[in-house]
N, C-alpha and C positions, 0 to 999 in steps of 0.2 A: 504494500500500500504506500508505504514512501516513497518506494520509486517511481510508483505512477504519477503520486503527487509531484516529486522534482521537476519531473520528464514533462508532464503539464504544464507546469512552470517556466519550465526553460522555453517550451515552444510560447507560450503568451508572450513573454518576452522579448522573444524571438521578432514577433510579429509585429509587437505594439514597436519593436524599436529600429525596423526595417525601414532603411531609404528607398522610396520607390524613386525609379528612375525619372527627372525632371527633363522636360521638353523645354528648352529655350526657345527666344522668339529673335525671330531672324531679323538681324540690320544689317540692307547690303550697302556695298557702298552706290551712293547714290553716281548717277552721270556728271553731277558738277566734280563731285569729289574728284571720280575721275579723270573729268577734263583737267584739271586743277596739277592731278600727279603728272598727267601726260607732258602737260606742258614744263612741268618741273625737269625733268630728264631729258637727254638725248638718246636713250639707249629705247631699246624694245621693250615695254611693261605686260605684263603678261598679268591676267587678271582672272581669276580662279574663286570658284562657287564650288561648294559641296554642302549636301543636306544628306541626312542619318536618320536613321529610326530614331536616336537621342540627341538629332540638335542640327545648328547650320551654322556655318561660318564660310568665310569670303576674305580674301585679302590678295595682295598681290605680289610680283618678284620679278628680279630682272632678268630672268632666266625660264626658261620653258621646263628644262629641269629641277629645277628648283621648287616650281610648282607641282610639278607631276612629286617630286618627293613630301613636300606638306599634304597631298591629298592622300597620300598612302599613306601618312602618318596617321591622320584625322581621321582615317575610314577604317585603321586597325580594326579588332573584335567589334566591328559596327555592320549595319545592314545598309550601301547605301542607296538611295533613290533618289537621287541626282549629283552630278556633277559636269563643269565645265569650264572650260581654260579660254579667254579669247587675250589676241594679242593685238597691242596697239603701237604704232610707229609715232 
């Protein structure tokens, strides 16, 4: 009987003190922003979206590789449904 009681215990607890996994809310960067970096640089800015079953982020890099590597980062143990890289001179 006391084990059953812990073992009950332990699972309430369990439950009552479990993080369910929280959904952010997506802010991309806007078209001024980006006019804004384009014009800042000479080089080719490469601009990258990814959305996940747990979330969305967007940001950019001066390399096509570079991005392709933050999107594999960000999409590890994640499910993703969408992503995309555009590049601007």
């Amino acid at each position: 009987m006391k084990n059953f009681i812990l073992s009950v215990a332990l699972v309430a607890t369990t439950v009552l003190f479990a993080n369910p996994i929280e959904k952010t809310e997506a802010t991309a960067i806007s078209k001024q922003k980006r006019s804004e970096i384009i014009k800042t640089t000479t080089k080719t800015v490469y601009f990258w979206e990814i959305n996940t079953a747990t979330g969305y982020a967007s940001g950019y890099t001066v390399s096509a590789a570079q991005a392709k590597k933050t999107i594999k980062l960000m999409s590890q143990n994640d499910f993703v449904t969408y992503k995309i890289i555009e590049a601007y001179k």
